[in-house]
PQR file with spaces between the fields and no chain letter, atoms N, CA, C, O and H, PARSE charges and radii, in Angstrom:
ATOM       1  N    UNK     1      63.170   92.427  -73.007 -0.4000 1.5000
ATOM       2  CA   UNK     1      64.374   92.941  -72.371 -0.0000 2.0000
ATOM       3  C    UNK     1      64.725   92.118  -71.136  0.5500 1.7000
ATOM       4  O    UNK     1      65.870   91.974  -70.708 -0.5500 1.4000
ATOM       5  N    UNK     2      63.393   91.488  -70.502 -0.4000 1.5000
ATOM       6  CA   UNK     2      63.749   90.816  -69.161 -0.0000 2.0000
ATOM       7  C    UNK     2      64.610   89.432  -69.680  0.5500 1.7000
ATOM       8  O    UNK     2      65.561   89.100  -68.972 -0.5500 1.4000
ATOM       9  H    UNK     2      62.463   91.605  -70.850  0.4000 1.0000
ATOM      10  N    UNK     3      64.453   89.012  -70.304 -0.4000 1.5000
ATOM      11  CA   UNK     3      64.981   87.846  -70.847 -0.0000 2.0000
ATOM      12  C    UNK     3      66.294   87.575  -71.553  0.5500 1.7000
ATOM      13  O    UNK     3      66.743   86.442  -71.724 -0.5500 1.4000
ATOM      14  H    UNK     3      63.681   89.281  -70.879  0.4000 1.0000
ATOM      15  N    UNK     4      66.999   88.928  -72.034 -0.4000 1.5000
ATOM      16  CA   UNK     4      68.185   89.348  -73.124 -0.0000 2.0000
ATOM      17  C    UNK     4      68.882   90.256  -71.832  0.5500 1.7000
ATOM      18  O    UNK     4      70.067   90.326  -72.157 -0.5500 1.4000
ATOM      19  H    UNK     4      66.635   89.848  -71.895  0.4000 1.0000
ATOM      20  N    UNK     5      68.785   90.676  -71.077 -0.4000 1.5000
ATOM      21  CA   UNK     5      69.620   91.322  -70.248 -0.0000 2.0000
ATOM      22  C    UNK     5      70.332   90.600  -69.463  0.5500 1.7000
ATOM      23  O    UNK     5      71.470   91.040  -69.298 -0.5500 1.4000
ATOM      24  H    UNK     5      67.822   90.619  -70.813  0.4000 1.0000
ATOM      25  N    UNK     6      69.898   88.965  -68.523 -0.4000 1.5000
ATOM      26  CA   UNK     6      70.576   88.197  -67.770 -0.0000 2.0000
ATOM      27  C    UNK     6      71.656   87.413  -69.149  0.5500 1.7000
ATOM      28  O    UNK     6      72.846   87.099  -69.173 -0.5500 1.4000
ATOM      29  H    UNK     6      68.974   88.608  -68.657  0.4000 1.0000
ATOM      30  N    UNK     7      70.864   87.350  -69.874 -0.4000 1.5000
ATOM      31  CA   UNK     7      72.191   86.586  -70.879 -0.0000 2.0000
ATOM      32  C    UNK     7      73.133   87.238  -71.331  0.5500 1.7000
ATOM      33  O    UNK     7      74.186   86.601  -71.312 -0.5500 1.4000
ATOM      34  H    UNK     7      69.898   87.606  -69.854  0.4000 1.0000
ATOM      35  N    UNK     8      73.235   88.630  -71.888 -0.4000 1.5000
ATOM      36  CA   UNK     8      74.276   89.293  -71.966 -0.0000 2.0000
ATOM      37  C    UNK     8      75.311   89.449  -70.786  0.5500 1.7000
ATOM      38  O    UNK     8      76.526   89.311  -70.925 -0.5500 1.4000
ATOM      39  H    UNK     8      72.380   89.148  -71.903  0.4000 1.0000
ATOM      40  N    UNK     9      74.521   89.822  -69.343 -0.4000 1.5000
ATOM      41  CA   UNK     9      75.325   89.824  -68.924 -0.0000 2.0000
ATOM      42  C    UNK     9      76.569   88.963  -68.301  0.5500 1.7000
ATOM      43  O    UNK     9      77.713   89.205  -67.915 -0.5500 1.4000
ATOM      44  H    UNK     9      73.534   89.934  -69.231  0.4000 1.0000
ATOM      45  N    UNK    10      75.387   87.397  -68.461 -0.4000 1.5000
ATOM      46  CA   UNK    10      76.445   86.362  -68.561 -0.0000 2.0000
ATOM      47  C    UNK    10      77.765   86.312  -69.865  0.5500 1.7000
ATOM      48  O    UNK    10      78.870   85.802  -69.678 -0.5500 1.4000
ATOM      49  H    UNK    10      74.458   87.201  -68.774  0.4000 1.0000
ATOM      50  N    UNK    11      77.464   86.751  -70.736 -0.4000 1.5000
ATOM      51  CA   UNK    11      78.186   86.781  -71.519 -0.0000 2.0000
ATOM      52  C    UNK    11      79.257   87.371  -71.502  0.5500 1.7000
ATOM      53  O    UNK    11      80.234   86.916  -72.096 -0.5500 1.4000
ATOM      54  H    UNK    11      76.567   87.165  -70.888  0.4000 1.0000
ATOM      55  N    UNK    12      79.286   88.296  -70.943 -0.4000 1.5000
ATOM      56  CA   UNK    12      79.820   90.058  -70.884 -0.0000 2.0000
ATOM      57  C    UNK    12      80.917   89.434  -69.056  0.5500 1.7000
ATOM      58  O    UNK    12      82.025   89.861  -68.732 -0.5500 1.4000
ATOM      59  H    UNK    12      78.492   88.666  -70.461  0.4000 1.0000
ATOM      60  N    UNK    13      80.286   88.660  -68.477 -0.4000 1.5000
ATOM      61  CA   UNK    13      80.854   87.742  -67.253 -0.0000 2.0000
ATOM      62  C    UNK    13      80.733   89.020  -66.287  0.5500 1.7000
ATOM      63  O    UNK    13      81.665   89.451  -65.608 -0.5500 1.4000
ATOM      64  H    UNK    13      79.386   88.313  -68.740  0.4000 1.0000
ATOM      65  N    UNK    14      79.623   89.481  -66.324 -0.4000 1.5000
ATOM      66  CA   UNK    14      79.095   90.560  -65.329 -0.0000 2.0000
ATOM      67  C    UNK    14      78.404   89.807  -63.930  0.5500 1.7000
ATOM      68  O    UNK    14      77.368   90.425  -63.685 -0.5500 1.4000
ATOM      69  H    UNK    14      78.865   89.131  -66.876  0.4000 1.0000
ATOM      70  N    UNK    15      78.515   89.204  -63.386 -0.4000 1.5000
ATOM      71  CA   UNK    15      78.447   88.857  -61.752 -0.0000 2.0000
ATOM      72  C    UNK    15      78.271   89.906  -60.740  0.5500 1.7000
ATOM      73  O    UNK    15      78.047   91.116  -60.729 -0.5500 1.4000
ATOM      74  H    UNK    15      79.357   88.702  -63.585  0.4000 1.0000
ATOM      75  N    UNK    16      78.492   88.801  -59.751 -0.4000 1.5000
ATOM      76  CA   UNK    16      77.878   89.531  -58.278 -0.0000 2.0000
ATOM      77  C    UNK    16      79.103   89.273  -57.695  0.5500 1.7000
ATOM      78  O    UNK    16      78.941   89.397  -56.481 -0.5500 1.4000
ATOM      79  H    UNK    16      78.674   87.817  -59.759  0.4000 1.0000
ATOM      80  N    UNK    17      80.391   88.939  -57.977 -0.4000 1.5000
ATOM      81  CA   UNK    17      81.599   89.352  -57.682 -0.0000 2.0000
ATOM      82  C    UNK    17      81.895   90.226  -57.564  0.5500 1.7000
ATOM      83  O    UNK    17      82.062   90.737  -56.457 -0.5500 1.4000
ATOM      84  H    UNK    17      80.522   88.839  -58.963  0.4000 1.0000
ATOM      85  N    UNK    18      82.174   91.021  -59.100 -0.4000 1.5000
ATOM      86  CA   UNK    18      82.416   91.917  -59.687 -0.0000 2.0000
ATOM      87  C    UNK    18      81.548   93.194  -58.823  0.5500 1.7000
ATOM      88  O    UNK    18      81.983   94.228  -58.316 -0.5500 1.4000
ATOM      89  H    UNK    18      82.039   90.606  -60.000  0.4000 1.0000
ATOM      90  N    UNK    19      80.616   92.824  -58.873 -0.4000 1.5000
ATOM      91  CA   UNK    19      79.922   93.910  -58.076 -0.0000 2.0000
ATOM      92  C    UNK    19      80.007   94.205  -56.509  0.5500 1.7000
ATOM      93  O    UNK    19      79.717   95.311  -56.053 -0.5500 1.4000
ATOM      94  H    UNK    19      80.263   91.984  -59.285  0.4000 1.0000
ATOM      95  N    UNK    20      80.434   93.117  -55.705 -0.4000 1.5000
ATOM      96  CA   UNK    20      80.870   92.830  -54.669 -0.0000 2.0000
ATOM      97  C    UNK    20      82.476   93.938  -54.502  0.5500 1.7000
ATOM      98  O    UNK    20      82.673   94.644  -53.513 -0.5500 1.4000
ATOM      99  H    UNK    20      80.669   92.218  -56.075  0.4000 1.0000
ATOM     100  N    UNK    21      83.463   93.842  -55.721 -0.4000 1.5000
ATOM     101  CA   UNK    21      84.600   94.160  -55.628 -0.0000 2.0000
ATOM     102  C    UNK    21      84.860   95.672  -55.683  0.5500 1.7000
ATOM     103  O    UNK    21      85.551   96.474  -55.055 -0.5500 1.4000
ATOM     104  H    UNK    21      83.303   93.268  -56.525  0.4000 1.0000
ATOM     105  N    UNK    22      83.638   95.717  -57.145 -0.4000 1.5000
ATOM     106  CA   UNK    22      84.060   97.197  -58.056 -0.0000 2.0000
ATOM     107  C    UNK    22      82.764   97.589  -58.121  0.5500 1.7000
ATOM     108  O    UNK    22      82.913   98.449  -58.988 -0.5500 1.4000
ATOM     109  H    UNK    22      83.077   95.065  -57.655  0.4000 1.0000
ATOM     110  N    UNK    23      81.689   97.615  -57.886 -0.4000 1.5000
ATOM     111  CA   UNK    23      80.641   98.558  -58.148 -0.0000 2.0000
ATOM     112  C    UNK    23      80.643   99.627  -59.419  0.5500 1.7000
ATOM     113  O    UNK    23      79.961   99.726  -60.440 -0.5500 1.4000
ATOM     114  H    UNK    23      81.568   96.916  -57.182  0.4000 1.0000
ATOM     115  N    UNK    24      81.458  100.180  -59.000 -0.4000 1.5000
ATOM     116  CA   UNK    24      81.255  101.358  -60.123 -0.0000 2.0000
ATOM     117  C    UNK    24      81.472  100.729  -61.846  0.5500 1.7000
ATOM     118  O    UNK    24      81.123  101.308  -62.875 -0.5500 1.4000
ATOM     119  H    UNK    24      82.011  100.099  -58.171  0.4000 1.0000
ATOM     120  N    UNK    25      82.145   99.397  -61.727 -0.4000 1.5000
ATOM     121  CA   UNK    25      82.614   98.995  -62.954 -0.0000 2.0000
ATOM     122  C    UNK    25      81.091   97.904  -63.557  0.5500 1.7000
ATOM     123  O    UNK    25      80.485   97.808  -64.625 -0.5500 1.4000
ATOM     124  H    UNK    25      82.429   98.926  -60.891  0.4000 1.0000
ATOM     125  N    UNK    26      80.992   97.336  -62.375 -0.4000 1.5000
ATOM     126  CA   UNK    26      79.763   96.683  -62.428 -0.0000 2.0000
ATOM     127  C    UNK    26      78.557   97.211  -62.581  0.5500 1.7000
ATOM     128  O    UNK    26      77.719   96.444  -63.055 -0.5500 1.4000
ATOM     129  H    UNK    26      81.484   97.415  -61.508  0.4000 1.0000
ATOM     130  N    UNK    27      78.068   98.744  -62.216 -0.4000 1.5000
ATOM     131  CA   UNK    27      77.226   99.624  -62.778 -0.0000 2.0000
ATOM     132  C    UNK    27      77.608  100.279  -64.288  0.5500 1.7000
ATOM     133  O    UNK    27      76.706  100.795  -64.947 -0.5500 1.4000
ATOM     134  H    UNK    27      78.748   99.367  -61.831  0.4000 1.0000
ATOM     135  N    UNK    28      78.692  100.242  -64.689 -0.4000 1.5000
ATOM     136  CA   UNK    28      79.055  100.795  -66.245 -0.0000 2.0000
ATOM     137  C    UNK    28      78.832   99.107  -66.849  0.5500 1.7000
ATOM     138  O    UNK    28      78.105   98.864  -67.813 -0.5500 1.4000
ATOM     139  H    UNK    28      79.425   99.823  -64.153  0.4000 1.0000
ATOM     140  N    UNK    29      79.116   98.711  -66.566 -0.4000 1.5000
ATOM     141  CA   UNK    29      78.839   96.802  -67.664 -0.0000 2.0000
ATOM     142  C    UNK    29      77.295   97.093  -67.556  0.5500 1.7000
ATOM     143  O    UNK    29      76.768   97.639  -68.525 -0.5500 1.4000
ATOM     144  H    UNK    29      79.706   98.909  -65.783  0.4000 1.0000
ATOM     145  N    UNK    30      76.587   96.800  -66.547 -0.4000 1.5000
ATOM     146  CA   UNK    30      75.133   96.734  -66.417 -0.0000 2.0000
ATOM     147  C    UNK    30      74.829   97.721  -67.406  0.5500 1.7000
ATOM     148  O    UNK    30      74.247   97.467  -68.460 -0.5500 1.4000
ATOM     149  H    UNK    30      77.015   96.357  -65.760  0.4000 1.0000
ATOM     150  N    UNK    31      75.164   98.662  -67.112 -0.4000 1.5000
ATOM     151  CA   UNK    31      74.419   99.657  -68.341 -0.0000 2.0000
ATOM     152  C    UNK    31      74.564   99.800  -69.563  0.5500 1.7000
ATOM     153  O    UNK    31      73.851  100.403  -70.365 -0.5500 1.4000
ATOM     154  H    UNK    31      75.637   98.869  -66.256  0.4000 1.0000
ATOM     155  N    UNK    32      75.780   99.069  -69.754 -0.4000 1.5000
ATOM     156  CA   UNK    32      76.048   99.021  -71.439 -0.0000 2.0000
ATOM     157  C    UNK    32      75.327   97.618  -71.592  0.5500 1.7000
ATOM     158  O    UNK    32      74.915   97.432  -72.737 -0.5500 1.4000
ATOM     159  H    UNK    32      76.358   98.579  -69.102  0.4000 1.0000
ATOM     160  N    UNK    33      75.181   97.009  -71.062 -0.4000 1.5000
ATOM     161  CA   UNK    33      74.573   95.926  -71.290 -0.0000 2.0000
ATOM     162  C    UNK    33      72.967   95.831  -71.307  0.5500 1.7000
ATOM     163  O    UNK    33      72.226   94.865  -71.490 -0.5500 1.4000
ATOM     164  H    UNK    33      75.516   97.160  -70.132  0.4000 1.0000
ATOM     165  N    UNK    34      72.677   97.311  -71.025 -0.4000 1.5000
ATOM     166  CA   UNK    34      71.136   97.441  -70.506 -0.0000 2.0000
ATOM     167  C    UNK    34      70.457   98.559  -71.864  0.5500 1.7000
ATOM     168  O    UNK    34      69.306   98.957  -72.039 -0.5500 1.4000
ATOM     169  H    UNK    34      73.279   98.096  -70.877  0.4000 1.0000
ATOM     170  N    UNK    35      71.817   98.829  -72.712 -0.4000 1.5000
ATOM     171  CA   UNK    35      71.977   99.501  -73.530 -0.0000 2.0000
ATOM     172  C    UNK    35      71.761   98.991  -74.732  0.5500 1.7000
ATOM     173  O    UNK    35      70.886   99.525  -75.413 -0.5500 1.4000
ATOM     174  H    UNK    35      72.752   98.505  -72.570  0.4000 1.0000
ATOM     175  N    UNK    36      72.765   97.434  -75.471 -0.4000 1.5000
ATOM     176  CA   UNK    36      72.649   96.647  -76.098 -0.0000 2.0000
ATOM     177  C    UNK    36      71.501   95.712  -76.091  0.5500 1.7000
ATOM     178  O    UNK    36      71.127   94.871  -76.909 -0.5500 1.4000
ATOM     179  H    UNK    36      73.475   97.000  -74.918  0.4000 1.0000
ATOM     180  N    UNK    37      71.058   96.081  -74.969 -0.4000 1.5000
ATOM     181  CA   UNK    37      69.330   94.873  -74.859 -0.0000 2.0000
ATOM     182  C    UNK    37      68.473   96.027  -75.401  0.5500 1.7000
ATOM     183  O    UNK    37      67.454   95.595  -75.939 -0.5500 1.4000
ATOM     184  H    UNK    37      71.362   96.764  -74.305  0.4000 1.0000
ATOM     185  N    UNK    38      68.573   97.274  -75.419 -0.4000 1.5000
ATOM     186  CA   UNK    38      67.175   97.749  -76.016 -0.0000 2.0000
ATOM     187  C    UNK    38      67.795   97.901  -77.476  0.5500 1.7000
ATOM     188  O    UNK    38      66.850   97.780  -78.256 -0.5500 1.4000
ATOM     189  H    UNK    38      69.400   97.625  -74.981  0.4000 1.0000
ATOM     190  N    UNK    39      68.890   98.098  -78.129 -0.4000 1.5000
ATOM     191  CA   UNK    39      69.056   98.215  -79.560 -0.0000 2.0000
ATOM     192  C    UNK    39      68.806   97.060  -79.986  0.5500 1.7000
ATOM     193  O    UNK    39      68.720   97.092  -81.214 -0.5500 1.4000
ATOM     194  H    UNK    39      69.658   98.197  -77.496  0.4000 1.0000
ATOM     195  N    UNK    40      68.625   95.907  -79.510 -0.4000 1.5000
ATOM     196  CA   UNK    40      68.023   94.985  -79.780 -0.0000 2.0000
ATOM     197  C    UNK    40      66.788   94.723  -79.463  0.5500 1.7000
ATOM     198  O    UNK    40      66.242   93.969  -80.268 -0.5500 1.4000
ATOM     199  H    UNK    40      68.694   95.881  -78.513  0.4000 1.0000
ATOM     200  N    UNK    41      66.279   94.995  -78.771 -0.4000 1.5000
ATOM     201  CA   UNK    41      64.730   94.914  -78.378 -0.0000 2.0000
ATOM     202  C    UNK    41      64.217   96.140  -80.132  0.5500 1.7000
ATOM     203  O    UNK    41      63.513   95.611  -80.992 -0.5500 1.4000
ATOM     204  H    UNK    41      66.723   95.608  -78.118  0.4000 1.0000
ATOM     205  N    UNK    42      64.606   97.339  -80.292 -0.4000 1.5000
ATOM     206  CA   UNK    42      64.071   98.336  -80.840 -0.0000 2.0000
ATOM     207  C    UNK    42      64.256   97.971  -82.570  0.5500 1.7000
ATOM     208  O    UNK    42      63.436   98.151  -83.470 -0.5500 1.4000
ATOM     209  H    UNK    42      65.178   97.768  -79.594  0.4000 1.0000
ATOM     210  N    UNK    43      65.801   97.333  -82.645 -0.4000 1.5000
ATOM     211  CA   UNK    43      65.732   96.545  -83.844 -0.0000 2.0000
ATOM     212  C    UNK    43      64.604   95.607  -84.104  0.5500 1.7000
ATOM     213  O    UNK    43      64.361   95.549  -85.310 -0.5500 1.4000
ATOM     214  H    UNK    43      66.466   97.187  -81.914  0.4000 1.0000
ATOM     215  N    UNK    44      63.829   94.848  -83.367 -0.4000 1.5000
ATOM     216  CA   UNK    44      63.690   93.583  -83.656 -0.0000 2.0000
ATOM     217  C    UNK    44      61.842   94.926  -83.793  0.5500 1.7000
ATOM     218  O    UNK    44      61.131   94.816  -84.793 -0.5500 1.4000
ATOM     219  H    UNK    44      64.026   94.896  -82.387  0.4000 1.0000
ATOM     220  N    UNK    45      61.638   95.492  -83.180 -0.4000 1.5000
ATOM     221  CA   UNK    45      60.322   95.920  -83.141 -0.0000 2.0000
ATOM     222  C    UNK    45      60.121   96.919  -84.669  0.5500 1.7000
ATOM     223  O    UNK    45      59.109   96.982  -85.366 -0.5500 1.4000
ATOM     224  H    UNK    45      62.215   95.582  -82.368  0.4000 1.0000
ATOM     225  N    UNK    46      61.493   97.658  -84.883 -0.4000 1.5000
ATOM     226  CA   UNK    46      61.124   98.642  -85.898 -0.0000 2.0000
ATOM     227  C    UNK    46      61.540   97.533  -87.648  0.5500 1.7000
ATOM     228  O    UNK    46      60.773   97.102  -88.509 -0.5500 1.4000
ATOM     229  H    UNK    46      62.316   97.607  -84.317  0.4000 1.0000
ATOM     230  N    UNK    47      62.621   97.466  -87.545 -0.4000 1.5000
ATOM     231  CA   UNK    47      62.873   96.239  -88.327 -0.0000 2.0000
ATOM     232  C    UNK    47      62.504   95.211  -88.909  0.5500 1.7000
ATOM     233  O    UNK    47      62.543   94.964  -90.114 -0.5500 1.4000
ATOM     234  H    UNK    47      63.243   97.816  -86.845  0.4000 1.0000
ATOM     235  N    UNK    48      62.063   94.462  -87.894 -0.4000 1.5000
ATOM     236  CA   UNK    48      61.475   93.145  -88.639 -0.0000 2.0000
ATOM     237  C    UNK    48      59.894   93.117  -88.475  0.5500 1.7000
ATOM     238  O    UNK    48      59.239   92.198  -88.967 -0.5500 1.4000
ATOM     239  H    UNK    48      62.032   94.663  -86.914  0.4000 1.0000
């Protein structure tokens, strides 16, 4: 998860702007993004 969470959120263009500006928007990205790293973490464990 430590490793799949900074890349999404690059992806997703979740910064320290953004968080600087909007917080609250930048805590809802983080978490959907913190969300999509474990359905992937849980896929890859139950799954494959």
């Amino acid at each position: 998860m430590e490793l799949i969470m900074p890349e999404l959120a690059k992806q997703y263009d979740v910064a320290e702007q953004l968080k600087a500006e909007n917080q609250m928007e930048w805590v809802r990205q983080m978490n959907a993004c913190k969300a999509q790293a474990e359905e992937v973490v849980k896929a890859e464990l139950i799954y494959d």
